[in-house]
N, CA, C and O of each residue as an XYZ file, in Angstrom:
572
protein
N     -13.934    -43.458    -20.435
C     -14.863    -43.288    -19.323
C     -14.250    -43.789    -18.023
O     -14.319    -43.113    -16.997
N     -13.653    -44.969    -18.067
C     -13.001    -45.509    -17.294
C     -11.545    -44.798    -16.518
O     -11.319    -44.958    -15.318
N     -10.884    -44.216    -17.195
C     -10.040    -42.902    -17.013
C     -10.570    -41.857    -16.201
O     -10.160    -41.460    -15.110
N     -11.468    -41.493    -16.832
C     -12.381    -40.051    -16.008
C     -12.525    -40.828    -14.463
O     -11.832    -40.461    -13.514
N     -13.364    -41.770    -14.374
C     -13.683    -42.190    -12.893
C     -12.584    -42.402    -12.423
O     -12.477    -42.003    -11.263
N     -11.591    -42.934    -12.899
C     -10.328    -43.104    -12.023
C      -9.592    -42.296    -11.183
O      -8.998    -42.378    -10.108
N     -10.009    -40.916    -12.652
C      -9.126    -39.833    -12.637
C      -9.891    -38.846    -11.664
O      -9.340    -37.873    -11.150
N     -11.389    -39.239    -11.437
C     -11.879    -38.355    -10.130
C     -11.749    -38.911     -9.063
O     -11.899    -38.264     -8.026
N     -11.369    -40.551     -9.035
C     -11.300    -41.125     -7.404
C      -9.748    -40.862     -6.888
O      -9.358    -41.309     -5.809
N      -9.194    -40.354     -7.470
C      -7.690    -40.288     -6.918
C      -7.647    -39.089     -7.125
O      -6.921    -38.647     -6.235
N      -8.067    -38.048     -7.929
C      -7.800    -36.527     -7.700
C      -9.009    -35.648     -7.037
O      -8.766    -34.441     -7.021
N     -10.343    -36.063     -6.455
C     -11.144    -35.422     -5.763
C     -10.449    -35.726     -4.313
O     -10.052    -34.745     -3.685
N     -10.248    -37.245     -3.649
C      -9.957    -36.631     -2.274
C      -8.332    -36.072     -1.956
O      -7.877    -35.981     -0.816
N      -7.798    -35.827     -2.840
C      -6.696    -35.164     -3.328
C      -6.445    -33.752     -2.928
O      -5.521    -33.204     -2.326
N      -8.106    -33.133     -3.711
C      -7.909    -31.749     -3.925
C      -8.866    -31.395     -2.373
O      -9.006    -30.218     -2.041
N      -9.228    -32.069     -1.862
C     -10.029    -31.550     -0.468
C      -9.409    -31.022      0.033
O      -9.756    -29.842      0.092
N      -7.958    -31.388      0.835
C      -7.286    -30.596      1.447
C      -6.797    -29.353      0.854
O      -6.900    -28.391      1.616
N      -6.440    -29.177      0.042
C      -6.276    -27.522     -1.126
C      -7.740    -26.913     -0.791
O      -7.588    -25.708     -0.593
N      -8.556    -27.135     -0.707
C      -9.869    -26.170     -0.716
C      -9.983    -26.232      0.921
O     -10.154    -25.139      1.461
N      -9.910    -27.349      1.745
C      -9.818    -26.617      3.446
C      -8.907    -25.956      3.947
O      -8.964    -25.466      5.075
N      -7.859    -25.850      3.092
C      -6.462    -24.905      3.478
C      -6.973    -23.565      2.995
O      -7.173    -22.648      3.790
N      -7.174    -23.454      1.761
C      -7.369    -22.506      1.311
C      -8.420    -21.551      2.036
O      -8.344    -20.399      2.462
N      -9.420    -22.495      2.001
C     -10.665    -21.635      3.349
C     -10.041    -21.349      5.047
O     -10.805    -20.866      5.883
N      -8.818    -21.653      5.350
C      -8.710    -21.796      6.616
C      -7.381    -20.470      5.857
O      -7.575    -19.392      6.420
N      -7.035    -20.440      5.548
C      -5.955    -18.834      4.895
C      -6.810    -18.079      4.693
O      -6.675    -16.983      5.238
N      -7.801    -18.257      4.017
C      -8.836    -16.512      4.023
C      -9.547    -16.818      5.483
O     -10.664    -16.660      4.989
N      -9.780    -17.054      6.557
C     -10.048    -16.878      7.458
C      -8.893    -16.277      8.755
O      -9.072    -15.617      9.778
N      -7.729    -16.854      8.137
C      -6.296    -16.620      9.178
C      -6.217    -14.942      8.299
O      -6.014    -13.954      9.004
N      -6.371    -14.789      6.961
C      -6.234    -13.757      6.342
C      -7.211    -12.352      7.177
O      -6.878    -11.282      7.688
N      -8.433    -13.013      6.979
C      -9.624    -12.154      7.392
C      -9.323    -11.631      9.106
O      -9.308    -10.495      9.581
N      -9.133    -12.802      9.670
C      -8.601    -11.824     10.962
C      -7.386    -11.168     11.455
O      -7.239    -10.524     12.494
N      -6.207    -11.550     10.165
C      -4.905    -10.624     10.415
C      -5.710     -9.093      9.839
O      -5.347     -8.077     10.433
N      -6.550     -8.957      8.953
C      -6.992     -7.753      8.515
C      -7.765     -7.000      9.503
O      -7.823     -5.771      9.536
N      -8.335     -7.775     10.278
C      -9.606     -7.133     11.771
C      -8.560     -6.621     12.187
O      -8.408     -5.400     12.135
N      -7.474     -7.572     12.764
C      -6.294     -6.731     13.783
C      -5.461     -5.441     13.301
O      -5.111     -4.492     14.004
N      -5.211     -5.658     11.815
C      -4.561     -4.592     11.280
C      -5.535     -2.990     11.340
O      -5.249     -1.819     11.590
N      -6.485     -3.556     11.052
C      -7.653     -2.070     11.116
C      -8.129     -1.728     12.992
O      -8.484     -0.801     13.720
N      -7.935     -2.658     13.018
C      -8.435     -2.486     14.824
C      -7.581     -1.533     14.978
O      -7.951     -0.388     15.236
N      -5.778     -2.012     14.782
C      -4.358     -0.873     15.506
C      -4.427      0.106     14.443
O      -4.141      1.221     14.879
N      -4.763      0.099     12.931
C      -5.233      1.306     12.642
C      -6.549      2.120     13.006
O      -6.481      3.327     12.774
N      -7.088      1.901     13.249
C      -8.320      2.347     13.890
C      -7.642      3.141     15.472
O      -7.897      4.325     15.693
N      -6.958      2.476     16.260
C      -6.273      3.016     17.476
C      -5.368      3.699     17.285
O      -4.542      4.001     18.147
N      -5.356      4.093     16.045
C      -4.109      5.262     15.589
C      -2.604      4.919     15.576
O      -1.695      5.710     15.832
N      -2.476      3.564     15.224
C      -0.831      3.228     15.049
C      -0.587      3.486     13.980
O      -1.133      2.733     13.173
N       0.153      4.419     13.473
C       0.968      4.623     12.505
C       1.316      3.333     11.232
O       0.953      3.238     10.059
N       1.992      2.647     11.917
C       2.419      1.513     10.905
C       1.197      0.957     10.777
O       0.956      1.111      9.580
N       0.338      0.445     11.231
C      -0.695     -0.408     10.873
C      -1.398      0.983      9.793
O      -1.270      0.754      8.590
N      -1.959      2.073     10.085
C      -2.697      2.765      8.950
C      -1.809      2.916      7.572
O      -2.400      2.963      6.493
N      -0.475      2.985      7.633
C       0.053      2.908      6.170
C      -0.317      1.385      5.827
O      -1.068      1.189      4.871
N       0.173      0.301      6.560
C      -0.051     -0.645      5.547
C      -1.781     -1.244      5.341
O      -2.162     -2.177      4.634
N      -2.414     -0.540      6.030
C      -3.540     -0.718      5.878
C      -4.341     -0.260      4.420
O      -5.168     -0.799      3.684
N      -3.323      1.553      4.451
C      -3.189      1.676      3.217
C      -2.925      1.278      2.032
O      -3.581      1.391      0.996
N      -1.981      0.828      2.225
C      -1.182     -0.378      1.003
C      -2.259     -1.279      0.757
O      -2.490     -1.195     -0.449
N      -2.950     -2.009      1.228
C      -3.486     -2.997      1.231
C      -5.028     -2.557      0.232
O      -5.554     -3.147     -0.712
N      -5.327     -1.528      0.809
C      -6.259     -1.017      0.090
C      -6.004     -0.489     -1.382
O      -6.782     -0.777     -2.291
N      -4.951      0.246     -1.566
C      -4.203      0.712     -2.415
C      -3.816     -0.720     -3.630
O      -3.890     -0.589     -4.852
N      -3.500     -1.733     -3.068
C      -3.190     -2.840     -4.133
C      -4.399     -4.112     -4.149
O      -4.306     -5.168     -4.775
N      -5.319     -3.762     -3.446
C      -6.272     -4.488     -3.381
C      -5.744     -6.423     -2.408
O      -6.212     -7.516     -2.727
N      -4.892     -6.199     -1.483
C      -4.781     -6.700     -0.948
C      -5.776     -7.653     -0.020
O      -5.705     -7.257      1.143
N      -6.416     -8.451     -0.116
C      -7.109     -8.748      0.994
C      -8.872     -7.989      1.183
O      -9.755     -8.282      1.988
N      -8.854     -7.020      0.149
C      -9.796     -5.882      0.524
C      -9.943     -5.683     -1.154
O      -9.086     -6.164     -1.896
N     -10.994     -5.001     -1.636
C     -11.159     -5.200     -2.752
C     -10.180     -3.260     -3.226
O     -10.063     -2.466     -2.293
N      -9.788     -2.964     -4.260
C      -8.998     -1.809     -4.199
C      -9.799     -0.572     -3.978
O     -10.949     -0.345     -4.354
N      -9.066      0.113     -3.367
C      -9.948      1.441     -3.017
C      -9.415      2.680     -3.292
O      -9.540      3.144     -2.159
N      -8.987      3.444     -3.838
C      -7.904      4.397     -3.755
C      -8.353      5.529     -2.449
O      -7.584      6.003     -1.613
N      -9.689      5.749     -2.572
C     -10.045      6.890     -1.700
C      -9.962      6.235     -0.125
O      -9.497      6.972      0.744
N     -10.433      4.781      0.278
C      -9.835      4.332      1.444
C      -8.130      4.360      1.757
O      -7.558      4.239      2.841
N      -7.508      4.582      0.283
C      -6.080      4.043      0.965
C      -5.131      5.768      1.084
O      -4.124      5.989      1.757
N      -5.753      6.574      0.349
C      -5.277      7.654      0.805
C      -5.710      8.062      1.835
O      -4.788      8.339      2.602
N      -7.176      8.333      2.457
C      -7.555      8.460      4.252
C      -6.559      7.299      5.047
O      -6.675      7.388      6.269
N      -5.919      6.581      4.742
C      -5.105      5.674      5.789
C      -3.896      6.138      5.408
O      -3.035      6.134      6.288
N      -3.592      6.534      4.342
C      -2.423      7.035      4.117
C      -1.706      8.284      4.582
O      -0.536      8.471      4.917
N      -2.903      9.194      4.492
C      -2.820     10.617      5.417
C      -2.751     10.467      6.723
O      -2.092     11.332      7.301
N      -3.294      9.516      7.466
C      -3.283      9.284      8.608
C      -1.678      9.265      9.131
O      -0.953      9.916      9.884
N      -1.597      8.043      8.200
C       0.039      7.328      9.020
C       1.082      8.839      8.146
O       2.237      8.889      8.569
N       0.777      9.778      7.217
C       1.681     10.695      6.841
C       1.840     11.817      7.847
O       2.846     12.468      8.130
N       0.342     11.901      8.420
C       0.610     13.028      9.501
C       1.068     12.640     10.657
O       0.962     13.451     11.577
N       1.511     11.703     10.854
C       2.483     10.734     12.105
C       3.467     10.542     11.357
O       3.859      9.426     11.698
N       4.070     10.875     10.621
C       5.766     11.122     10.145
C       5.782      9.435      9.184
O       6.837      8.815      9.048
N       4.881      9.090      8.799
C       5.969      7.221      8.559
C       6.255      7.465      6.881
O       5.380      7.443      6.015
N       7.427      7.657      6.705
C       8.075      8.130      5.224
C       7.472      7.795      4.193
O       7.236      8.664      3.353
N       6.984      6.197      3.940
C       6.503      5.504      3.428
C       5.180      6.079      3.271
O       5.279      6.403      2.088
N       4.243      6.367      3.544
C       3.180      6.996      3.721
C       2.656      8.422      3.110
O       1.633      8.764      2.515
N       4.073      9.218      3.622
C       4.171     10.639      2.987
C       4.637     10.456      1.305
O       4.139     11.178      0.442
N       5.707      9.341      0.969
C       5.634      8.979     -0.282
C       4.588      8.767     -1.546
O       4.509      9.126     -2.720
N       3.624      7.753     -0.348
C       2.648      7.065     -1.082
C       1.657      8.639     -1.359
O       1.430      9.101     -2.477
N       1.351      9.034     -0.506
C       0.335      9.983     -0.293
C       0.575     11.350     -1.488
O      -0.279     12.124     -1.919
N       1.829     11.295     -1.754
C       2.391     12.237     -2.901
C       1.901     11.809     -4.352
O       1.385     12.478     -5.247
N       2.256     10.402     -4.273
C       2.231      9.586     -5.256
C       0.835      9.696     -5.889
O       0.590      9.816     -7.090
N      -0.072      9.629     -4.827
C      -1.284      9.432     -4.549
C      -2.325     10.960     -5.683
O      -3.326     10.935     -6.399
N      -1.322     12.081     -5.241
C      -2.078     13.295     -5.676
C      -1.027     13.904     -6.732
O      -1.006     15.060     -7.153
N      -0.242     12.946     -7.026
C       0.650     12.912     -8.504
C      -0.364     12.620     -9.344
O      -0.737     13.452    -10.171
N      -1.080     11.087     -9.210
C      -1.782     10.856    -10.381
C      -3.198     10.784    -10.191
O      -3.983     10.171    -10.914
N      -3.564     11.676     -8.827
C      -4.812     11.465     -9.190
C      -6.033     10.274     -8.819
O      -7.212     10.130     -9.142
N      -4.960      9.442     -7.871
C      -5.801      7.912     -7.308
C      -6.101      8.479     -6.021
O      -5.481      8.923     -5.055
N      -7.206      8.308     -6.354
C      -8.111      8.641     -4.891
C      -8.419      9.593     -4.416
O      -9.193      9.541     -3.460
N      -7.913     10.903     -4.918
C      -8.095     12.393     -4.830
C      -8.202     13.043     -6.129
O      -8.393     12.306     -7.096
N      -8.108     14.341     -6.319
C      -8.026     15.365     -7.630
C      -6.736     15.137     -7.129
O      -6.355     14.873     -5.988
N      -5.868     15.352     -8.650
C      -4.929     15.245     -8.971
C      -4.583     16.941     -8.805
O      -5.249     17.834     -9.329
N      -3.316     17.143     -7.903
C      -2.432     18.121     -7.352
C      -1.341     18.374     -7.072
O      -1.033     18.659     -5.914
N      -0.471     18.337     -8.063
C       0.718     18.611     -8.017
C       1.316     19.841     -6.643
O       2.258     19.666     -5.870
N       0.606     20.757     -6.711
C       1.288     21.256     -5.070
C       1.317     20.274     -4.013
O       2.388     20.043     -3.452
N      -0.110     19.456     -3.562
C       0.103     18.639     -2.901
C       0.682     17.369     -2.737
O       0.931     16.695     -1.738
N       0.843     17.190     -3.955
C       1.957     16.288     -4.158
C       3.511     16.363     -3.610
O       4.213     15.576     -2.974
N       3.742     17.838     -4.223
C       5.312     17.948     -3.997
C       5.004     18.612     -2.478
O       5.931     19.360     -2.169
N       4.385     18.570     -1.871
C       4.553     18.832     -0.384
C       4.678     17.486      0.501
O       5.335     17.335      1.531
N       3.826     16.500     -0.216
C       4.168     15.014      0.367
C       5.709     14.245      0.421
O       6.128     13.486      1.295
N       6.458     14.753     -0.933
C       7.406     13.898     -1.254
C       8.413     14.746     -0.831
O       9.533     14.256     -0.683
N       8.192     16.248     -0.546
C       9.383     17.608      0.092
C       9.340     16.821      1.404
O      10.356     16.218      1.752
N       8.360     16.790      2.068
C       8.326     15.723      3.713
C       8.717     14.762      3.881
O       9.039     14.354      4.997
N       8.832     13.943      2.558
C       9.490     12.281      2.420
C      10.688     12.647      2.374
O      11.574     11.870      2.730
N      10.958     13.863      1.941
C      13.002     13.910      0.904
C      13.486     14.037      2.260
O      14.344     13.315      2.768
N      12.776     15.171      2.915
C      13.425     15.697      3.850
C      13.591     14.998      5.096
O      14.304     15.558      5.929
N      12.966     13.644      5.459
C      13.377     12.883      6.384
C      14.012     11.993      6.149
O      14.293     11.191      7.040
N      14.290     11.895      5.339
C      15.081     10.061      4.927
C      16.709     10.091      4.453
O      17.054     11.056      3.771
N      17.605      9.177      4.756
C      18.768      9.032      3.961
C      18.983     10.073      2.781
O      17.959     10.350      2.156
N      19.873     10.542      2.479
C      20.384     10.707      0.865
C      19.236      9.532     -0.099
O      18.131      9.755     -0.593
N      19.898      8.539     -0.078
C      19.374      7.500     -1.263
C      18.161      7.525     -1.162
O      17.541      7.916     -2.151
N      17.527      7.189     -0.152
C      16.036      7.342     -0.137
C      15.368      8.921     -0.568
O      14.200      9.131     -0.895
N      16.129      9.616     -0.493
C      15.528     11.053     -0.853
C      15.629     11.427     -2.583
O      14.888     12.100     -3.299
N      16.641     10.816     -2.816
C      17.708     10.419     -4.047
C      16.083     10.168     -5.066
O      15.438     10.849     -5.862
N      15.976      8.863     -4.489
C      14.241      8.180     -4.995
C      12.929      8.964     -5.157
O      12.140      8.895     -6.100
N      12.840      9.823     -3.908
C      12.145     10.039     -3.551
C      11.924     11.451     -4.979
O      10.998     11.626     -5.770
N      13.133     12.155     -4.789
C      12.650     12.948     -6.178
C      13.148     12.691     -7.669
O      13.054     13.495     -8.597
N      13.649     11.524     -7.713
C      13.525     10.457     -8.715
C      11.644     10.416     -9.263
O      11.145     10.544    -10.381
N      11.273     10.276     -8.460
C       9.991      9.735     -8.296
C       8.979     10.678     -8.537
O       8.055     10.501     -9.332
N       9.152     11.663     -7.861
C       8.931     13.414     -8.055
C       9.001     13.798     -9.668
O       8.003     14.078    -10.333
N      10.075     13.770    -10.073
C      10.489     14.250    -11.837
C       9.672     13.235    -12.327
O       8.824     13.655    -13.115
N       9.643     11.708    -12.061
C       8.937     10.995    -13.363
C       7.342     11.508    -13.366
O       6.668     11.423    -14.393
N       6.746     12.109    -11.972
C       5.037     12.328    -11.874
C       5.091     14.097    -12.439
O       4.051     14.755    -12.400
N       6.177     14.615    -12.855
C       6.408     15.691    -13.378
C       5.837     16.692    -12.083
O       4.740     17.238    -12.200
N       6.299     16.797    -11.401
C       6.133     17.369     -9.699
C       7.213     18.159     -9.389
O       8.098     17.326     -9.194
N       7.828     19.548     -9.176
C       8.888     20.313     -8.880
C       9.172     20.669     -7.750
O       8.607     21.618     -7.207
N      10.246     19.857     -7.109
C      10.509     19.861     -5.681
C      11.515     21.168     -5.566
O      12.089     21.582     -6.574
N      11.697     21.800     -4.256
C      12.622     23.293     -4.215
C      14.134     22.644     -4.156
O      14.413     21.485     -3.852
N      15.013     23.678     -4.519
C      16.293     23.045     -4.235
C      17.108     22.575     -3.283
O      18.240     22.112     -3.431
N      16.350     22.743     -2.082
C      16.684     22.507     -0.876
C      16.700     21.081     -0.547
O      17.513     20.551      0.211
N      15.493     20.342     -1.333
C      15.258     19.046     -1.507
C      16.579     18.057     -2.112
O      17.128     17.028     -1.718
N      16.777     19.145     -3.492
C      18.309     18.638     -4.277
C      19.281     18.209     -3.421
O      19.437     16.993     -3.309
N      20.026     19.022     -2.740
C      21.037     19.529     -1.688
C      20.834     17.942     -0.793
O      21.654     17.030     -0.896
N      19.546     17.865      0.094
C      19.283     17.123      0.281
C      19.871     15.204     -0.413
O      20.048     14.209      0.290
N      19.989     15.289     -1.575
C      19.544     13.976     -2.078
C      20.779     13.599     -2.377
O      20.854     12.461     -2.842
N      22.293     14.489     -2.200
C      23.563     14.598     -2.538
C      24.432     13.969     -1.818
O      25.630     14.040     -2.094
C-alpha cells in the first residue's frame, strides 16, 4: 500500500507535463490543419495533395477516402505528380470512388509522363501490381 502512494506521489506530478504537452501538440496540430485547408481551400496545389494524404492516412483527421480523393483531384488537375499518382492509385482499388481501371491508368499515364525515368519506372511498377495497362509510350518513357 505504501508503494502504491509512493508510487503515485512521484509519478502523478511526473506525468502532468506529458498530458499538457500532449494537449498543447493537438492544438499546435489542430491549427497547422486550419492553415493547411485554408491554402487548400485557396487552391494551392501542394497544400490540397497533402491535405489529401492526410485524409487518405487518417492523419490528424479521422480517414476519409472520398475527402482525400476530392483533394487529390484537385492538386492532380494542377499537375502535382504525387497527386496524379495517388489519384490512380485511388481508382485502382477502389478507395473512395468505384473502382476504374481506365481511370486509373489515365492518372498514372499523367504521372509517367511527367516525371524522371525512375519515377515513371515506379510509377508503372505500380500500374502492373493494381493490374492497370499503361500504352507503350509510357514504357519508352520509363527507359
Amino acid at each position: 500500500m505504501k508503494a502504491n502512494r509512493l508510487a503515485s506521489t512521484v509519478l502523478l506530478p511526473l506525468s502532468a507535463p506529458v498530458f499538457q504537452l500532449s494537449a498543447q501538440q493537438a492544438k499546435t496540430d489542430g491549427k497547422q490543419f486550419e492553415e493547411l485547408k485554408a491554402n487548400a481551400e485557396a487552391g494551392d496545389a501542394d497544400s490540397e495533395y497533402q491535405l489529401g494524404f492526410r485524409y487518405c492516412n487518417g492523419e490528424g483527421v479521422p480517414k476519409d477516402f472520398s475527402k482525400a480523393v476530392k483533394w487529390f483531384r484537385k492538386a492532380a488537375e494542377q499537375s502535382i505528380v504525387q497527386a496524379e499518382t495517388a489519384l490512380g492509385y485511388c481508382y485502382a482499388t477502389g478507395q473512395g470512388v468505384a473502382k476504374e481501371q481506365t481511370e486509373a491508368a489515365k492518372w498514372y499515364r499523367k504521372a509517367a509522363a511527367a516525371t524522371p525515368p525512375l519515377a515513371s519506372l515506379f510509377v508503372r511498377s505500380l500500374a502492373y501490381q493494381m493490374n492497370v495497362t499503361l500504352p507503350a509510350t509510357v514504357l519508352v518513357l520509363a527507359l
